[in-house]
N, C-alpha and C positions, 0 to 999 in steps of 0.2 A: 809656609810649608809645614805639614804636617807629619809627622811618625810614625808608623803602630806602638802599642802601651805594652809591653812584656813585664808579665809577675813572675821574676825569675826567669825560665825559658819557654816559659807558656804565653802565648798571645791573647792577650786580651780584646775578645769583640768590640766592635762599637765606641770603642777608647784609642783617643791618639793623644800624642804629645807635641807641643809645640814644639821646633824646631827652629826655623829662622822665619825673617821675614825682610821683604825689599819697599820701601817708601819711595814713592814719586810724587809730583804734585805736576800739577798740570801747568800752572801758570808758569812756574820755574823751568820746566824744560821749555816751554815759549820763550823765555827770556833769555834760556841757554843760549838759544840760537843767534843770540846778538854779542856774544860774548869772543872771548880771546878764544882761539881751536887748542884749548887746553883745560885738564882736567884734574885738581890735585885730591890725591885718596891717600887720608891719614889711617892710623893704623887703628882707628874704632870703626872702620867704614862708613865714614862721612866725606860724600864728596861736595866739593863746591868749584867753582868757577870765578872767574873774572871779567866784569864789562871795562871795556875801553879807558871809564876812568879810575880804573884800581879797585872797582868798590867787589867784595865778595856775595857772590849767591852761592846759600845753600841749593846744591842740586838735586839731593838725595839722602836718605839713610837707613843705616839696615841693624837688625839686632840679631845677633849670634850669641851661641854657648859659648866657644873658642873660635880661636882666629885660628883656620887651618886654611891648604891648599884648596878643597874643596870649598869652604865657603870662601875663599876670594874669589877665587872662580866663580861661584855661585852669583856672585855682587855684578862684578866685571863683566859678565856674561849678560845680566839684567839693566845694567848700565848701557850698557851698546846698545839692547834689543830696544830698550823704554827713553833712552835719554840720548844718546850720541850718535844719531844716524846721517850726522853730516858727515861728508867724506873730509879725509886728512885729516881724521882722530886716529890714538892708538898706532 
């Protein structure tokens, strides 16, 4: 996700700023789906999961400025829509 670039209070054309971003892999949300109906998210926003025999999958990760309300929600929100679409999550 991207920004507009302000010099001061002036907008800068053509110039954005990175802002965050959300990581998925294709093969892990496949695997997700064979996993425990649980999701643990530490406090860098890395989520991973559990198969049957303990073993952890990275499911996802995302990089942020700070950790605010809006980007967990931002995560959590991308999490559902790309990774968690079995019923009886969350």
């Amino acid at each position: 996700m991207a920004i507009p670039y302000y010099d001061g209070h002036l907008m800068v054309h053509d110039c954005s700023i990175f802002d965050k971003v959300f990581w998925f892999f294709p093969a892990c949300v496949e695997a997700f789906e064979n996993c425990k109906p649980f999701v643990s998210v530490d406090d860098t926003h890395l989520y991973v999961a559990q198969d049957d025999t303990n073993n952890i999958l990275l499911v996802t990760f995302a990089i942020v400025e700070f950790e605010t309300t809006e980007s967990c929600s931002f995560f959590l929100t991308n999490l559902r829509r790309h990774v968690t679409s079995q019923e009886g999550l969350f």
